[in-house]
Each structure stands twice: as structure tokens, then as C-alpha cells.
C-alpha positions in Angstrom: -47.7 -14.2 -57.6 -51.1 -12.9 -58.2 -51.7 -9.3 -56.5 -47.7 -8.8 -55.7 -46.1 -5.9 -57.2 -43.2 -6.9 -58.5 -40.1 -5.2 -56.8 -36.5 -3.5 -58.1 -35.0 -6.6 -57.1 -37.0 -8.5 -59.0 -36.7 -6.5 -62.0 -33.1 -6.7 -62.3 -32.9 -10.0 -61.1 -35.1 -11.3 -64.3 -32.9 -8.9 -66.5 -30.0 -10.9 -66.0 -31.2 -14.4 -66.1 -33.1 -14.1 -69.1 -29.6 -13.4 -71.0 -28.8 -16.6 -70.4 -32.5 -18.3 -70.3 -35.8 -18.3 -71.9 -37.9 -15.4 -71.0 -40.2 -18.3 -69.1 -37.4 -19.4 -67.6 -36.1 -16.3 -66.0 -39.5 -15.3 -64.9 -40.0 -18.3 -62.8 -36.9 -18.0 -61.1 -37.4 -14.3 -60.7 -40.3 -15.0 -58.9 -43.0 -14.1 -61.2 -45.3 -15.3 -64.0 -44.2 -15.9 -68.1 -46.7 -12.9 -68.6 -45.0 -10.8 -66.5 -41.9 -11.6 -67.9 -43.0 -10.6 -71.6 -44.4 -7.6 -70.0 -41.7 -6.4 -68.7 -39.0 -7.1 -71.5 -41.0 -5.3 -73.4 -40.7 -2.4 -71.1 -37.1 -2.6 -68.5 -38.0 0.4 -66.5 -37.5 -0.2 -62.8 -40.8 -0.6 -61.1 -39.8 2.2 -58.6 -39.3 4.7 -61.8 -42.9 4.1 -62.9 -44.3 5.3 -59.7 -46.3 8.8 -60.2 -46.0 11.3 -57.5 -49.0 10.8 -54.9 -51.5 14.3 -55.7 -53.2 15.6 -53.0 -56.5 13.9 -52.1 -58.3 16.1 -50.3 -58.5 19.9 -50.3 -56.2 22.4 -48.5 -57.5 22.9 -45.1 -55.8 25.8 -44.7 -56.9 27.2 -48.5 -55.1 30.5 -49.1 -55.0 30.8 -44.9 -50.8 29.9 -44.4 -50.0 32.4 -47.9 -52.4 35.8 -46.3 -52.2 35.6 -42.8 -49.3 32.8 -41.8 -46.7 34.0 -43.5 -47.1 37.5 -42.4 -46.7 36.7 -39.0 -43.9 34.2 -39.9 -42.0 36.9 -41.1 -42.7 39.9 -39.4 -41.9 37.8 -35.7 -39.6 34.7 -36.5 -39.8 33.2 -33.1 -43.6 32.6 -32.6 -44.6 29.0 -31.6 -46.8 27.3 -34.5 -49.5 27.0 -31.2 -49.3 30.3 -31.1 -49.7 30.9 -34.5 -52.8 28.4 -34.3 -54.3 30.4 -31.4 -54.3 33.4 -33.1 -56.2 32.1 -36.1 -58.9 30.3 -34.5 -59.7 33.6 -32.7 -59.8 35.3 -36.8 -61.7 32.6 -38.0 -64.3 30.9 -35.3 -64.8 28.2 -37.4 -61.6 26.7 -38.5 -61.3 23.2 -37.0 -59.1 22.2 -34.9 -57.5 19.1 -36.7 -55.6 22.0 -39.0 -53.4 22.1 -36.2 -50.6 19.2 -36.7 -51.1 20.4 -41.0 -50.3 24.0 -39.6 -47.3 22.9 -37.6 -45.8 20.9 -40.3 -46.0 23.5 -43.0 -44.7 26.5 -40.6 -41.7 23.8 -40.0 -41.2 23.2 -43.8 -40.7 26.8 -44.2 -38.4 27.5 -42.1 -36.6 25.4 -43.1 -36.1 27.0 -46.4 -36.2 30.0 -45.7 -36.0 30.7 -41.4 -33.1 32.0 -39.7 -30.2 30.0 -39.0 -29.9 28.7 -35.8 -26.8 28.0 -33.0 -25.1 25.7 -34.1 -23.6 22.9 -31.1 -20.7 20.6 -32.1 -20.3 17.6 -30.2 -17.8 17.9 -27.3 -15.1 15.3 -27.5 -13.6 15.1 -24.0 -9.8 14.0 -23.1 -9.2 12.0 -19.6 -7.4 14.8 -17.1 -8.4 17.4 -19.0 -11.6 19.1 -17.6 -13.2 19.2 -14.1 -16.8 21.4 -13.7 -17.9 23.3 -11.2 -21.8 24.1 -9.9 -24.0 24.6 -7.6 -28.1 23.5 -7.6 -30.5 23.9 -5.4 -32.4 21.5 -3.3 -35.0 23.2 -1.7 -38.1 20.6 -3.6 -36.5 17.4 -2.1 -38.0 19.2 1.6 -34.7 17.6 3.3 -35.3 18.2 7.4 -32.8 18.0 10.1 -34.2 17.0 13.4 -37.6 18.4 12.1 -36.9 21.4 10.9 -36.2 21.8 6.9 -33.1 22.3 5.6 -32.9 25.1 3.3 -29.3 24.2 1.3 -27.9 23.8 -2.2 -25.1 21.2 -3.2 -21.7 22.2 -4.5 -21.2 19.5 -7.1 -18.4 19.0 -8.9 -17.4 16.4 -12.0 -14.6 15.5 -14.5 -15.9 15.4 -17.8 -14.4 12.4 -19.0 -15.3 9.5 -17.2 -18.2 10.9 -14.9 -16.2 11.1 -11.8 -18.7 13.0 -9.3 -18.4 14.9 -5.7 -21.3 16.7 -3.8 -20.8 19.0 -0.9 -23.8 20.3 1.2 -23.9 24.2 1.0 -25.8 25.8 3.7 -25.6 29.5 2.5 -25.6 30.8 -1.0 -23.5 30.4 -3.9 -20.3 31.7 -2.8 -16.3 31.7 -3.1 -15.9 30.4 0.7 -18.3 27.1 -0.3 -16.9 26.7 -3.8 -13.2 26.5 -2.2 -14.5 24.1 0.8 -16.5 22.4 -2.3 -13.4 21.8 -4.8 -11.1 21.0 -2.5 -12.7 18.4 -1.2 -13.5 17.1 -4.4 -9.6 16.9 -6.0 -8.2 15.4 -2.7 -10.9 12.9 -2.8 -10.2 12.3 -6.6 -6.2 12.2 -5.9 -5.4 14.5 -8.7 -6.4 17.5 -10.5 -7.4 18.7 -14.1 -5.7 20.8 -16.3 -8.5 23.0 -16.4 -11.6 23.9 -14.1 -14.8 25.5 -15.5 -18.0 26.9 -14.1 -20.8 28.7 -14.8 -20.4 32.9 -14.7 -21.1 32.9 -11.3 -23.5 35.8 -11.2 -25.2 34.8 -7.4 -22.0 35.3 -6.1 -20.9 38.1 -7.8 -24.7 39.9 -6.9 -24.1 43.1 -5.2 -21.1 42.8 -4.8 -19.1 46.1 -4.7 -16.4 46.6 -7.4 -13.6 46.2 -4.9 -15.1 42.9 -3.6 -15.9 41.7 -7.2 -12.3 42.1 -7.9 -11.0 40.3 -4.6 -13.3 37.4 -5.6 -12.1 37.1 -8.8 -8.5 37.2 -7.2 -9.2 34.3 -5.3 -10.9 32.4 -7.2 -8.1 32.9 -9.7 -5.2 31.7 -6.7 -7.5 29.3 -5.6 -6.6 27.7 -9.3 -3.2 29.0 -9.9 -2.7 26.6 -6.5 -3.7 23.8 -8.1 -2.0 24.4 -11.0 -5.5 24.6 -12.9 -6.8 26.7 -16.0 -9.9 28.8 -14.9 -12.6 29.0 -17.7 -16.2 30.7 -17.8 -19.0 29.8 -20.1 -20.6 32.8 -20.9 -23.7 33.9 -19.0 -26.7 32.3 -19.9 -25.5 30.0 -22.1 -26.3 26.8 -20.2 -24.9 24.0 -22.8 -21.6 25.1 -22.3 -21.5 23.8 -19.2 -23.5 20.9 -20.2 -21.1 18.2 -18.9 -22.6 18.9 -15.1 -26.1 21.0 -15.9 -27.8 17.7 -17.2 -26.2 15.6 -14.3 -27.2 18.0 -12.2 -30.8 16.8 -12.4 -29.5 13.2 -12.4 -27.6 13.6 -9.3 -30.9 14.9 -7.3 -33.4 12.1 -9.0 -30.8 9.8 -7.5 -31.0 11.4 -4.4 -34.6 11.5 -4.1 -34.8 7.6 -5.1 -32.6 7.2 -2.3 -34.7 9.3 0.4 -37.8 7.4 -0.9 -36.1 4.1 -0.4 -35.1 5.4 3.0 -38.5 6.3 3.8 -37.7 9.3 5.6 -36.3 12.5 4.3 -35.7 13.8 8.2 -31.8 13.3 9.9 -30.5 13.5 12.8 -27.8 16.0 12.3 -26.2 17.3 9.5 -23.4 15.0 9.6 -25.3 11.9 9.1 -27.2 14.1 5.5 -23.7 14.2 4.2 -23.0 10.9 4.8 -26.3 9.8 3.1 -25.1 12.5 0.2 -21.8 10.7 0.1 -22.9 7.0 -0.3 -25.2 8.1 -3.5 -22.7 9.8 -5.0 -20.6 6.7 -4.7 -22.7 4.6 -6.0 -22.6 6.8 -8.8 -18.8 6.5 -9.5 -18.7 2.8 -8.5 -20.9 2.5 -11.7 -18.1 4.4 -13.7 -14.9 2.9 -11.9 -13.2 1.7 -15.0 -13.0 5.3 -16.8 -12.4 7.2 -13.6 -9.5 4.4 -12.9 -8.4 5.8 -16.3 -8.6 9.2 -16.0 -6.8 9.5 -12.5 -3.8 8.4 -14.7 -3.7 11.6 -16.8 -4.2 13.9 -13.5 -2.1 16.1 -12.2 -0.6 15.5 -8.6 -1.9 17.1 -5.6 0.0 20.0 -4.4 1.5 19.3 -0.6 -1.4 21.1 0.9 -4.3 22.9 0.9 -5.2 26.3 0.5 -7.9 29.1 1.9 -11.0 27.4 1.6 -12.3 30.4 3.9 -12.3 34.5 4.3 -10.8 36.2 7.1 -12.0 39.0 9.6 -12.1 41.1 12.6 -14.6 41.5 14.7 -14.8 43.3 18.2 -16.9 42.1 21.0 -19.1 44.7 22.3 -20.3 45.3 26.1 -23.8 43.3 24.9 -21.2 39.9 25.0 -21.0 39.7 21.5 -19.9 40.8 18.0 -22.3 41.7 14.9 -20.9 39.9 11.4 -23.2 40.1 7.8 -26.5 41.3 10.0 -26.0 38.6 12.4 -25.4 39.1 16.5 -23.2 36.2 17.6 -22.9 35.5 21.3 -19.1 34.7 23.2 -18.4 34.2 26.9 -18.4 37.9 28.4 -14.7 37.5 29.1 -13.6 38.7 25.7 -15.8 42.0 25.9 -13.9 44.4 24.7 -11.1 42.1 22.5 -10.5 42.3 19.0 -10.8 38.4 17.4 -9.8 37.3 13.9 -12.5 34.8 12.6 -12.0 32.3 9.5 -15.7 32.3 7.9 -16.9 28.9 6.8 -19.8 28.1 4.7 -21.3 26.3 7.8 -19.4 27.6 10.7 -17.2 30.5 12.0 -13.5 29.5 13.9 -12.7 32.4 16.3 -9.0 33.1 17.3 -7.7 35.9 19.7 -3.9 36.2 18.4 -2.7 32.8 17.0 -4.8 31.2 19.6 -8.2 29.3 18.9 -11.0 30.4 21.2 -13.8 28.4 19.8 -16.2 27.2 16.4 -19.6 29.0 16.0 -22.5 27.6 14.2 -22.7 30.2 11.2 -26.2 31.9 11.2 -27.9 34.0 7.8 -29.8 37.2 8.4 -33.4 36.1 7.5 -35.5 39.1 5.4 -37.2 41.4 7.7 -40.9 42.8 5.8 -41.7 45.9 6.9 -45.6 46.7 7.9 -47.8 48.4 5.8 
């Protein structure tokens, strides 16, 4: 037809019908006039082998710009941003317009690709049912959570197979820490019913911080029982290297814009109590799994069993009440009925409380407290 190019399809299709018909013939059916046909019989190359490379149709705006004063810079600091890169020349060259800018970028992108450093490479994870649970803990402090009025300052503990997207969350009122990872995980297998062959998390650096090498090493002891309990491999990624944990960084940030959908809809990001937060935490998360049933259902059939019980989810010591009716424990004074002035009591230390015992007997359960930072004047 007049003012269509005739395509590759086209072209071949002609080729082979006009073996068999007249050159009219085949043209017609091709799709295209008796002219045209002649034409090209005359000449069979493919229409797309007659194209000629597009030339440039305007001039460089960067003119000899990205070859004295790009590639300098390109080379001599490989990681600069191309906007910074741009930044720099507009303040050489006060009257280089702007629009070079997506020209610059693509160029500087061109280049390295031929001849940049090579970059970390990530291979796809390919994750087998009962074979990896993952361990973390996030902060919540933007989603201004209040109990009774006052805010909540508190992380969650969340834990998740990598497989089929099973998910627990456990409110954390201190930092990150053995005692609430233990409370955390636990919870989490004997929700799940079983337990992975492995269990990773991050390096753990907040609760290794300041930590004395004696107490690093009774930390890693624990955490290393707490697994060999459960029958579990312990695993690290390294430090700073966030993707390695990327099975439960990413839904990390889903979990919480779940959550804050959910205090939206609620209308009120105040509680009662603490109880009734972890109840609110609860139903989201299982919403969550309800929406992955079929490959949790799945993966709980490659688990491990349970072991009969638990294990120490808390740490252990002595404290002696003084004549002031108390004890001192981590920069906090703690208050118990004047009667035990003078005893010695053994307290299990809880990421949200303290249970006191005087011999094998239990006294009472404290609320646990956190030194706040004291600024000194001047």
C-alpha cells in the first residue's frame, strides 16, 4: 500500500510465492504492488539489512566536556554519582544547560559499563521448606504506639521461615538482647510446632556493644545452647551486609506498614495495657500467615519436632536488699517489702519483668525498669 514500508515478513514471504507464481502474482498476495515486486527481485536484500545507522542530528552537548574533565574524575574516584559529577560542572562552566544532565548520566553509565569496576554479584536464593528460620529485631519508635497515654518506646523481635513466609512478632521493651531474642524464638517455634534446621540473624552488634570480653563470650555461649536445644544450626551474615539476611530485612518494613494500616483503621494508636498491644500485634501478624497457609501447611511437614520443653529464655542473678528496702540491678533501684532487708534473692531477668525468689521459693514479679541518660550541666 502506498506510504507502507514494506516489512522482513513481507520480503520473504514474496520470495517464496513468486517461485511458484508470476512476479504480479506473488506481489499481491504479499501484500504489496507489481512495482514493488520487480523492485525487489531485482534486489532480495531484507528491508531491515538496508537500513543505515541513524547519525547524530544535533551536536554534542557536552563537546570535548565528558573526554577532559569527566573521565578524569570517573577514573580517579569510581564511586561518584553522575549528579554529582553534573554539580561539579555547572559550577566550572556557569553556562552549561541544564538539559545535559540525563545525556551526562547515560554516557557516564555507558562507560562503566565497559570499562567500571565490577560489582557484587547476588545469586538468587532458592529456599528449601524446613530448612531456614531468620531472626531480627526493628524498631518501632515512628509508629508513636502509647499505652495508657504515655509512648511506648519498643522494638519487635520478629522472626520468619524463609520458605513459605511463616511470621511471628514479639514486643521488645528494652534493647536488642539475648534474654528478648530467647523469649522471642521460643515463642515463635512453639507457636510454629516445629523447628528449622538452621537459624540465622544478623551479627548482632547492639547486643554485643560494650560488652566485656567475658560477657561477649557467655553470650555467644548461650546463644549457641539456646540452638544446640533445639537441635538448630546457628548462622551469621556478616556485618553490614544487609541482603544476606534479606529473607526478613524487606519484610521487616512490610510487617510495620501492615501494622500501621492496622492502627489507622483502628483509629487510635493508644492501648490500654500492654497486653491488649500484643494482642493487636498478634492478629496482624496472623492475618499475614492466613494469607500464606498453604506453603506454611507445607513447610511444618519438613520441621523438626519440638524438644519436650523449653529452655532459658532469661539470665540469672543475685541481688541483696539493702537497709533503703531495696536492691540496685543495671542502674536501677527496685523497691521490696522491708521484710527481706538484709536477704540475698536470686532474680530470673526478663525482657519486660524481673521474677524474685528467696531459695527455691517465688517471692514476687517486678515490672523491669531501664536507667534513662542522665546529662550533666554545663
Amino acid at each position: 500500500m502506498p506510504g507502507c514500508h514494506v516489512t522482513d515478513q513481507q520480503m520473504r514471504r514474496f520470495m517464496t510465492l513468486k517461485m511458484t507464481n508470476p512476479v504480479a502474482v506473488a506481489a499481491t498476495k504479499a501484500g504489496f504492488s507489481q512495482a514493488t515486486g520487480y523492485r525487489l527481485k531485482a534486489d532480495p536484500t531484507l528491508p531491515s539489512q538496508k537500513k543505515v545507522p541513524r547519525s547524530r542530528r544535533r551536536s554534542d552537548p557536552l563537546g570535548a566536556l565528558f573526554e577532559t574533565e569527566v573521565l578524569p574524575l570517573l577514573k580517579s574516584a569510581p564511586g561518584l554519582r553522575p549528579v554529582a559529577i553534573f554539580e561539579e560542572l555547572q559550577r566550572r562552566h556557569a553556562d552549561l544547560s541544564p538539559g545535559i544532565r540525563s545525556t551526562l548520566e547515560r554516557r557516564i553509565r555507558a562507560w562503566r559499563a565497559e570499562h567500571g569496576p565490577e560489582q557484587e554479584v547476588m545469586f538468587r536464593q532458592v529456599h528449601e521448606p524446613g530448612k531456614m528460620g531468620l531472626s531480627d529485631f526493628t524498631d518501632m519508635g515512628k509508629l508513636a504506639v502509647s499505652i495508657a497515654g504515655e509512648a511506648l518506646a519498643h522494638r519487635l523481635y520478629h522472626f520468619r521461615l524463609a520458605y513459605s513466609g511463616f511470621q511471628h512478632a514479639h514486643v521488645v521493651l528494652g534493647g536488642e538482647s539475648f534474654v528478648a531474642l530467647a523469649e522471642g524464638l521460643q515463642n515463635a517455634l512453639w507457636s510454629l510446632g516445629g523447628v528449622p534446621a538452621e537459624h540465622r540473624t544478623d551479627s548482632l552488634s547492639a547486643a554485643f556493644k560494650n560488652l566485656q570480653p567475658a560477657a561477649e563470650k557467655d553470650l555467644t555461649d548461650s546463644m549457641v545452647g539456646l540452638c544446640s536445644h533445639y537441635g538448630m544450626t546457628q548462622s551469621r551474615n556478616n556485618k553490614g551486609v544487609a541482603h544476606e539476611n534479606g529473607s526478613i530485612e524487606s519484610p521487616n518494613g512490610h510487617l510495620k506498614r501492615a501494622i500501621n494500616d492496622a492502627l489507622i483503621m483502628r483509629g487510635s494508636r493508644d492501648f490500654a495495657d500492654l497486653p491488649s498491644y500484643r494482642r493487636f500485634i498478634d492478629v496482624v501478624v496472623g492475618r499475614i500467615n492466613a494469607r500464606n497457609a498453604k506453603r506454611i501447611d507445607l513447610e511444618r511437614a519438613c520441621l523438626r519436632p519440638l524438644p519436650a520443653r523449653r529452655t532459658t529464655d532469661y539470665q540469672e542473678v543475685t541481688v541483696r536488699v539493702t537497709s533503703s528496702g531495696g536492691f540496685l540491678l543495671r542502674k536501677v533501684f527496685y523497691t521490696v517489702p522491708s521484710r527481706l532487708i538484709g536477704h540475698h534473692l536470686r532474680g530470673r531477668v526478663y525482657d519486660d519483668r524481673i521474677d524474685l525468689f528467696l531459695g527455691a521459693s517465688f517471692l514476687l514479679t517486678l515490672p523491669r525498669a531501664r536507667a534513662t541518660a542522665v546529662r550533666r550541666a554545663g
